[in-house]
Each structure stands twice: as C-alpha cells, then as structure tokens.
N, C-alpha and C positions, 0 to 999 in steps of 0.2 A: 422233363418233369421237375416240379417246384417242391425243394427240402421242405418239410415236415417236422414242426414244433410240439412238443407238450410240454407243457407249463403246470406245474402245481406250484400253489401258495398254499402254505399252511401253518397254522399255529401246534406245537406238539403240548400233549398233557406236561403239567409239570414235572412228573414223575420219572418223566421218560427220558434215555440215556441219547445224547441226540447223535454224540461219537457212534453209538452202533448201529442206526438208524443208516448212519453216510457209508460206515463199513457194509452194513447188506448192501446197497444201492450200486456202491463200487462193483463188487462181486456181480452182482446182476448186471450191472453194466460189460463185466469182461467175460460175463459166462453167455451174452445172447451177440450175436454177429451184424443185428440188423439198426442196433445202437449205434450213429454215428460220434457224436458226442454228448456229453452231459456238463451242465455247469452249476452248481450249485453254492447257496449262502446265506449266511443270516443277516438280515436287516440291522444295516445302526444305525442309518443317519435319517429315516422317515421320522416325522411325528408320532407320536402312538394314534392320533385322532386320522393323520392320514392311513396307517397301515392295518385299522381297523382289525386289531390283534394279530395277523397273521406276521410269524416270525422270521421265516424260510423261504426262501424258493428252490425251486430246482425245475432247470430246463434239460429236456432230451433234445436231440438233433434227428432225425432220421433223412436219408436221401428220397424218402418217397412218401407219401399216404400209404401204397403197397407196404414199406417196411415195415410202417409204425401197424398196421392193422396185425403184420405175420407176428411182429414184437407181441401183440398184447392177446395170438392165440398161443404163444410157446410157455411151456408147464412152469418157467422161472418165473416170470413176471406176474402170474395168476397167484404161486406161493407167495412171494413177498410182497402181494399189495393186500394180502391177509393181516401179515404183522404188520406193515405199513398201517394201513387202516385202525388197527389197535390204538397205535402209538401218537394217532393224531385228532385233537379235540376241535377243530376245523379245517376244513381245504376247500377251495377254489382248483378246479381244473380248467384249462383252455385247449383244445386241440385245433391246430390251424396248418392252414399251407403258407409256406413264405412268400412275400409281395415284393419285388424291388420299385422302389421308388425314385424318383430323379433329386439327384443329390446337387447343390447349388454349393460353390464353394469361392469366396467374394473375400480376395486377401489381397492391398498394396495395391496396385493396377491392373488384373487380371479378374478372369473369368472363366470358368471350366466348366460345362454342363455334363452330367454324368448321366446315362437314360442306363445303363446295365453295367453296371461292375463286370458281371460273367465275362464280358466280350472282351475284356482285356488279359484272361486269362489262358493258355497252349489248351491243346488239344485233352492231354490229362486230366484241366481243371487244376491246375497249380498257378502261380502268380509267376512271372517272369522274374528271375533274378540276377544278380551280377551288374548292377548299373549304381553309378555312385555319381556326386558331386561336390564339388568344394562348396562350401558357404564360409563366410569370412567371419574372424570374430570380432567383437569389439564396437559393434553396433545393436541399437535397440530392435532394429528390424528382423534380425537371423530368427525368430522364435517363428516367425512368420512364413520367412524361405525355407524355414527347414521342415515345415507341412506344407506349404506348396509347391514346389519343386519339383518333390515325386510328383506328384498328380499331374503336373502340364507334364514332366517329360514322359510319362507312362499314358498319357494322351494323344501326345504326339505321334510315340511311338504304334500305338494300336489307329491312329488315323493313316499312315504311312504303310503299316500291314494291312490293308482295307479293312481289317476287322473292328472299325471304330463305327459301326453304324449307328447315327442317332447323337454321334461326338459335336459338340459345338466349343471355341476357343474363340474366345479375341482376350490378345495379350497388349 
C-alpha cells in the first residue's frame, strides 16, 4: 500500500493567532493514531504573485488511503476543522497517494538509477545503518563524494542482497 498525503495551503485572517492554530493541530496530531507524520510552515521565500496569498502549509503523512479516510471519520479531526475552518480566509486542499519516481543521480564519473527507494530498506521499513566512509579533505570535489558515496555503496549493497530489483550502476 502507497503512504497517503494531505496537503492544505492556506492563507489565515489577519486576526488570527497562528501559534494556537499549530498548537491545536499538534494536539490533534498526538491525540489520533492514524497520523503518520505532519510537517508544517510559513512561506518566505515565494513571490507574493507566485503564492497567490496563501501563507502556510501543512502536510499530513498517513501509511494508507484506509488511515487517512478512519483519520477524517474520528470526532478530533471533525472538531478542529470547525475552528480550523474559522481561522482561515482561504485554502487549497490536495488528497493523494504517494508515486515513487526514478531518481537519476549524475556526480564526477558515475551513475546510479534508482526505480524504488523502498527496496533498499530491512524488512521493518527502516534504512540500514552503521556503514561509514572516509572522504579526504582539502579538495574541491568532497561536496560531491560526500552525497554520492552513500548512494553507490547503498546500491551496491541492496544489488548484492538481491533486493536491488530494477538497480542499474555504471561507475
């Protein structure tokens, strides 16, 4: 099953406190279980012509369509999109499923095709950890090695656990 996004942009009335706004949202977020994560903020750096007033975002996470549908029949989220809805003089909602894409990643002499992040992840859905490398200082190129590195050796490594289906390398 493919995690589960909702997205509101919104512009708040002026009047409105937007600290208490993020404190209900917090609360709501730690009183419902089917809330993966949340990330939320206010716009600096757009145009005002490109953000066509809207000041805020805030994205939810859920692990499913199922969670986000049980999320939005439990009695929290119904009460605070009451006051929510008060506090804000427009919004943009998006609801979607997540898509992974093929990631292309072209640094120095290499080449690393990426078709699914997931697959290089244990059986829990954690990221394998505990792997290190030296990068040398004192050269222009380290800013380079030190984002590529990981990715070929965490390539390698998921082609060598067969679980690298769809992995392509030339180094």
């Amino acid at each position: 099953m493919a995690e589960f996004k909702h997205l509101v942009l919104v512009k708040f009335k002026k009047e409105v406190v937007v600290e208490d706004i993020l404190k209900g949202m917090e609360k709501l977020v730690l009183e419902t279980d089917s809330v993966k994560s949340l990330v939320c903020g206010q716009d600096i750096e757009s145009q005002q012509i490109l953000r066509q007033g809207f000041t805020h975002a805030f994205l939810m996470t859920f692990n499913s369509k199922e969670d986000f549908t049980a999320f939005l029949g439990h009695p929290n989220p119904v009460e605070f999109s009451s006051t929510f809805s008060t506090a804000i003089e427009n919004a943009v909602l998006l609801d979607f499923p997540v898509v992974t894409f093929c990631v292309s990643l072209v640094a120095q002499s290499f080449y690393i095709g990426l078709v699914d992040l997931k697959q290089a992840r244990d059986h829990y859905g954690d990221w394998p950890s505990g792997f290190s490398r030296h990068i040398s200082f004192g050269t222009s190129d380290n800013a380079a090695n030190a984002e590529a590195w990981p990715l070929r050796d965490g390539s390698s490594l998921a082609i060598q656990l067969n679980c690298g289906a769809g992995l392509q390398m030339h180094c």
